[in-house]
N, C-alpha and C positions, 0 to 999 in steps of 0.2 A: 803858228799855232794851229791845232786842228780846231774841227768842226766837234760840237756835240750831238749834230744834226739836225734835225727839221721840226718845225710844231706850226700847229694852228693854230689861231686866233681866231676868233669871230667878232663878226662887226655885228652893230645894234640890227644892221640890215638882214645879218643873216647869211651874208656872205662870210665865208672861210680864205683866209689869208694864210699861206706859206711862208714863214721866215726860216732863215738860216739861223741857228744857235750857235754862238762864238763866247769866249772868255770875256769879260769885262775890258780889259786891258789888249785886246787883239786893234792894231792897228790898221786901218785900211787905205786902199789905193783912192782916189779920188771915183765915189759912185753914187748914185744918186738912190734915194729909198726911204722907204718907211724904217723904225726903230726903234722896237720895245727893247725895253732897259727892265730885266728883271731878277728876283733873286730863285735862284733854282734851290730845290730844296728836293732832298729824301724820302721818303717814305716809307718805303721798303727796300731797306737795304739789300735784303737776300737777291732780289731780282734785279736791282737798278733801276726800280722805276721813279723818275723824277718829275715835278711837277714845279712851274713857272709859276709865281705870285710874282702881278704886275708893280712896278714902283716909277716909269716916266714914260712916255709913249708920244716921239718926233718924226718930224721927216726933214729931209736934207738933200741937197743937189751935190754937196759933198763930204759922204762918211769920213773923210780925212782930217776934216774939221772939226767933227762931234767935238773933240773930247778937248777942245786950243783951251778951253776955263780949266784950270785946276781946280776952281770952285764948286763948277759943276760936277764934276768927278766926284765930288767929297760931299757929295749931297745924295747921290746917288746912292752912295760906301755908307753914310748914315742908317740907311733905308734898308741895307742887306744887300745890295745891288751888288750879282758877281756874273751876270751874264748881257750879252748884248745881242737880240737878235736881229735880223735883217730879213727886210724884203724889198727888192731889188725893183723900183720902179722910176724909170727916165723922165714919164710927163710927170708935169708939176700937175697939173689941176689932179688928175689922178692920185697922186702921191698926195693932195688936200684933202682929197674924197677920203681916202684910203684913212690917213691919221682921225678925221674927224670923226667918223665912222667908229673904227675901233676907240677912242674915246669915251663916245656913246655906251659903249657897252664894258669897259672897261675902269677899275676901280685903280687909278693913280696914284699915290699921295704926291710926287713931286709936280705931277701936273696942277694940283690943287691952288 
């Protein structure tokens, strides 16, 4: 599956995070990262500009696993959930920081 490409996030800090934008359903190698789960949605169609409304916000030492709940999946798909983005980070404490962070600033409902 391609890429939809890149977006930022901000965390309550103020810092900007780069994720990868992928399909909902794109499966991955085993990698470790942050992972907002969101629905992307239209705007203006004439130009293509689309914008991300957040719906779960994790991190994981292996995106391969995200998705082993079919539960989880279907909670997501409740919510509008048709995108998964990534950002790709190896330390754990960092990838805590990183989740907690955008949390702070970010409005969930499956986090809730």
């Amino acid at each position: 599956m391609a890429s939809f490409g890149n977006i930022l996030f901000s965390g309550r800090s103020g810092s900007k995070y780069r994720f990868h934008v992928w399909p909902l359903e794109t499966r991955f190698k085993p990698l470790a990262g942050v992972y907002f789960i969101t629905r992307r949605v239209f705007e203006n169609r004439n130009y293509r500009l689309a914008s991300h409304e957040g719906v779960y916000i994790g991190q994981t030492s292996n995106l391969a696993a995200v998705f082993e709940s079919s539960a989880l999946l279907e909670r997501f798909r409740k919510h509008g959930a048709n995108c998964i983005c990534v950002c790709p980070i190896a330390d754990e404490g960092q990838r805590l920081a990183t989740e907690q962070d955008l949390l702070a600033s970010n409005r969930t409902p499956c986090n809730d």
